[in-house]
C-alpha positions in Angstrom: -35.5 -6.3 -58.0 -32.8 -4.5 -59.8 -29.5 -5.7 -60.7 -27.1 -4.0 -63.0 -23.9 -5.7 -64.5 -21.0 -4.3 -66.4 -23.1 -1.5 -67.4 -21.5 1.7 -69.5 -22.2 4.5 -71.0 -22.3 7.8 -72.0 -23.0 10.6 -74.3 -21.6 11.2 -78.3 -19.6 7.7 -78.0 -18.2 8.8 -74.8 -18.3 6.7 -71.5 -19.2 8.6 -68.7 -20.1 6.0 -66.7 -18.2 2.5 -66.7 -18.4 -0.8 -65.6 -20.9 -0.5 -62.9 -22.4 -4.0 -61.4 -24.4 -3.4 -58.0 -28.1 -4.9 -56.9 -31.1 -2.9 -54.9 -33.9 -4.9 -53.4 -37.6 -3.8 -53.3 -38.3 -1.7 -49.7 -35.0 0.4 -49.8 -33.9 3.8 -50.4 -30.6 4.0 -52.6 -28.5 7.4 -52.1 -25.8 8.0 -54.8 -23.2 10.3 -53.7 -19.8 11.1 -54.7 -18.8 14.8 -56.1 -19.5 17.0 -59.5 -19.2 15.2 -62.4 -18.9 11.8 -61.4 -21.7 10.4 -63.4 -24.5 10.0 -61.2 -27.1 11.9 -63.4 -25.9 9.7 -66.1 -26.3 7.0 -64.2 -29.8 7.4 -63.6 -30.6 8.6 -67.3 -29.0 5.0 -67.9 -31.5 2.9 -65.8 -34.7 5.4 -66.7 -33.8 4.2 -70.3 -33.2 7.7 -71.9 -29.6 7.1 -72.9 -28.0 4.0 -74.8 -25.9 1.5 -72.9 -23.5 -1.4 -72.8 -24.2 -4.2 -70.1 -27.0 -5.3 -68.4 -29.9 -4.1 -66.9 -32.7 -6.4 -65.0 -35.4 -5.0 -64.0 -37.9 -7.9 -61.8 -35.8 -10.3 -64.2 -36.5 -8.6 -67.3 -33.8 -6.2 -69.4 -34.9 -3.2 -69.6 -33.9 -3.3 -73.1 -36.5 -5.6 -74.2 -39.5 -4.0 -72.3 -42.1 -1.7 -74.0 -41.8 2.1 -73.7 -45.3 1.6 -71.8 -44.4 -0.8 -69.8 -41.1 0.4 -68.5 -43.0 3.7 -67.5 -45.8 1.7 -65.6 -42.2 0.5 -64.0 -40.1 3.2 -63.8 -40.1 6.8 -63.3 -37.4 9.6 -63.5 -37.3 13.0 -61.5 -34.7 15.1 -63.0 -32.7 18.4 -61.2 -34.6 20.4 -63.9 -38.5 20.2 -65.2 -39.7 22.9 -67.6 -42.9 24.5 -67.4 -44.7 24.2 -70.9 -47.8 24.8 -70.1 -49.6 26.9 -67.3 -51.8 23.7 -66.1 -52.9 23.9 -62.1 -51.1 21.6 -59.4 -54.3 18.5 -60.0 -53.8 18.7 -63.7 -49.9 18.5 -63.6 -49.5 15.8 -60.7 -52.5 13.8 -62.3 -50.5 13.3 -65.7 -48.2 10.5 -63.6 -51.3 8.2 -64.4 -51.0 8.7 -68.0 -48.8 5.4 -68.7 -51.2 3.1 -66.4 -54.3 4.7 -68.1 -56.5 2.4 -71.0 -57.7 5.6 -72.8 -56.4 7.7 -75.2 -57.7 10.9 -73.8 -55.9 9.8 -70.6 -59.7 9.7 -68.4 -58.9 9.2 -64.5 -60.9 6.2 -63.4 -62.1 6.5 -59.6 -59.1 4.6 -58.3 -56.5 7.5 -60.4 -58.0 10.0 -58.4 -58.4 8.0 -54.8 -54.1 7.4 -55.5 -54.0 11.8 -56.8 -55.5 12.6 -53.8 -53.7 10.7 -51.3 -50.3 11.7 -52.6 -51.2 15.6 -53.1 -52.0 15.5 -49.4 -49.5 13.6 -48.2 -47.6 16.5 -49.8 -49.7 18.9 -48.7 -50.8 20.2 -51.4 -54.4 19.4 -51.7 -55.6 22.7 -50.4 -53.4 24.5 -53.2 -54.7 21.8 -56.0 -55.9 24.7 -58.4 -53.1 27.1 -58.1 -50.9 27.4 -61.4 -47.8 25.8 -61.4 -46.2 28.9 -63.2 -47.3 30.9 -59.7 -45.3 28.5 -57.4 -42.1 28.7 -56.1 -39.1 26.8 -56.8 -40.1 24.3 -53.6 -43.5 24.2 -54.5 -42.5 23.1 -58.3 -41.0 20.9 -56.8 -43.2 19.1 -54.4 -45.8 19.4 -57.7 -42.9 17.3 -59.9 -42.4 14.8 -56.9 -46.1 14.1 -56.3 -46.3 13.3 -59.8 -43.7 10.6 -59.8 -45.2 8.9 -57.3 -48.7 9.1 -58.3 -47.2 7.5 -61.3 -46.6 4.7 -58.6 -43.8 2.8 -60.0 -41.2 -0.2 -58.5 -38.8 1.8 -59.0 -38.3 5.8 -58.6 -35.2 7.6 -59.7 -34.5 10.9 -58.1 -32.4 13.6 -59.1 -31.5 15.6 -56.3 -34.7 15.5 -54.8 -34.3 18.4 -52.4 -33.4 21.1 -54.5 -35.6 24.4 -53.7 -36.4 22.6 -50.4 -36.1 24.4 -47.0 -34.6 22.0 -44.3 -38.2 20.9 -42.7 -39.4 19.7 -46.2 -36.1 18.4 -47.1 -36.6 15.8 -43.7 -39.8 15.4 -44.3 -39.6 15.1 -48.0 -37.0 12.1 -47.2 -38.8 10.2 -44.5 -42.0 9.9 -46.6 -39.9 8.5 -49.3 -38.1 5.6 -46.6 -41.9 5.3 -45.2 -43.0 5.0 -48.9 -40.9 2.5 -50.3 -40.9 0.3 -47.0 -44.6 -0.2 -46.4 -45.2 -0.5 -50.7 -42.4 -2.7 -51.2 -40.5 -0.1 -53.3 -36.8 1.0 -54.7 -35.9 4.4 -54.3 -32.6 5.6 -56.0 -31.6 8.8 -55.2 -28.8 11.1 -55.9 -28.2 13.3 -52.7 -25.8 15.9 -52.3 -26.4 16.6 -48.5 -24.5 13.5 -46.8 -26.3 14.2 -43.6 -29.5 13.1 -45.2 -28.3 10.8 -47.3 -26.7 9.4 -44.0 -29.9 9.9 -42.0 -32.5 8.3 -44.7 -30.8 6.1 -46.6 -30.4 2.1 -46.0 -27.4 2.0 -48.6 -25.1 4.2 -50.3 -23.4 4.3 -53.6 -20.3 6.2 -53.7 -19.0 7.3 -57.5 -15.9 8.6 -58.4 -14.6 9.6 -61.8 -17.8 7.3 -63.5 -16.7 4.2 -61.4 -18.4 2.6 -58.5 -15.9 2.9 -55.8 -17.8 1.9 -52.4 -21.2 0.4 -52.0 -23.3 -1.4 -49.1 -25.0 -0.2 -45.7 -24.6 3.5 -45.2 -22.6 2.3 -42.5 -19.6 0.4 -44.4 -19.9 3.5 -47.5 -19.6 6.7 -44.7 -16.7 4.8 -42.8 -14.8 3.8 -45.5 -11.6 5.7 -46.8 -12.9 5.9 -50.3 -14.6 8.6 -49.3 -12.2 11.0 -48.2 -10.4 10.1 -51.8 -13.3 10.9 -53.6 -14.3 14.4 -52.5 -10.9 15.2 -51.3 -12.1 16.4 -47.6 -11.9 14.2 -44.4 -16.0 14.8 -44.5 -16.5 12.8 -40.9 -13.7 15.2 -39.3 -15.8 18.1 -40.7 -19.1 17.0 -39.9 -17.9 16.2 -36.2 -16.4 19.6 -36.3 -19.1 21.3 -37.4 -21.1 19.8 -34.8 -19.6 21.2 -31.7 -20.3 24.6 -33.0 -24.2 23.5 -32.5 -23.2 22.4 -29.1 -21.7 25.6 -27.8 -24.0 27.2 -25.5 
């Protein structure tokens, strides 16, 4: 579905990100990792279109660079770390907005089958029962469940996710990524997500891409990235030995 060669770029004429070539099928969930400031939030700016680039990007066989605003959107859809609140609109009003770029009106009217798709992914949220609340009353997880349920009502092939997590407690975090495997799996999806947390990028992912320093330094199965000794060189901390040792702590009775 997606395949990315020699791509590059950056911001002001400055590469941040550098000859990166990988390919992501439909039905998977993509975690970037790799540690502060290696160019994984450039990354996905890159493939959501929002910065310029050097390389290649195919999206279903098509370069991104040749596809219409509209139709990339209908396509593609970017969560970043941060959404501003402009306007006070309710949770319905704010999630509903993903069905802008897939809607034949100006005035943006939701047919029957927007709001059958709004529905199901505000409760699968659960957030149906808090559909009228303002979004400038919510807290930070709540935003950002709101945020999230509009990217996928959006329902694009391909979601890019920013830290996904953040404002999360621990139950919504699992849940939050288990909905997105289940998601992309049974709707023949590609999720690309930048995770901080390894455990759940090690948990929910089915492969990993490790950056370092804007390069692609280790990618496959979770498996082959988490074993590997690039790793350790990247974030400078044997993180297996760590994890393990952390782990008997939770075993002490």
């Amino acid at each position: 579905m997606l395949k990315i060669k020699d791509l590059a770029s950056g911001y002001n004429g400055l590469d941040i990100i550098r000859d990166i070539s990988f390919e992501a099928v439909r039905g998977e969930v993509l975690a970037v990792i790799g540690p502060n400031g290696c160019g994984k939030t450039t990354l996905l700016k890159t493939l959501a279109r929002l910065l310029q680039y050097r390389g290649q990007i195919f999206l279903d066989n098509t370069e991104i660079s040749s596809m219409p605003r509209k139709n990339l959107s209908q396509k593609t859809a970017l969560l970043a770390q941060t959404s501003g609140i402009y306007f006070p609109y309710n949770i319905y009003d704010t999630a509903a907005m993903g069905r802008f770029p897939h809607s034949s009106s100006f005035l943006g009217i939701l047919s029957a089958e927007d709001k059958e798709i709004i529905h199901g992914v505000l409760s699968r949220l659960g957030l149906w029962n808090e559909r009228d609340k303002l979004i400038d009353e919510l807290s930070g997880g709540q935003l950002q469940r709101v945020f999230l349920a509009r990217t996928l009502i959006q329902n694009p092939d391909l979601i890019l996710l920013d830290e996904p997590t953040n404002h999360l407690d621990l139950k919504h975090q699992a849940e939050l990524l288990e909905y997105l495997s289940k998601w992309a799996k049974d709707n023949s999806k590609l999720v690309i997500a930048v995770l901080h947390d390894l455990n759940l990028a090690r948990s929910f992912a089915d492969k990993a891409a490790l950056m370092h320093n804007g390069a692609l330094v280790s990618f496959g199965s979770c498996g082959t990235v988490f074993s590997g000794d690039m790793l350790k060189e990247s974030f400078g901390i044997d993180i297996k030995a760590f994890m393990l040792e952390s782990l008997k702590k939770w075993q002490v009775t």
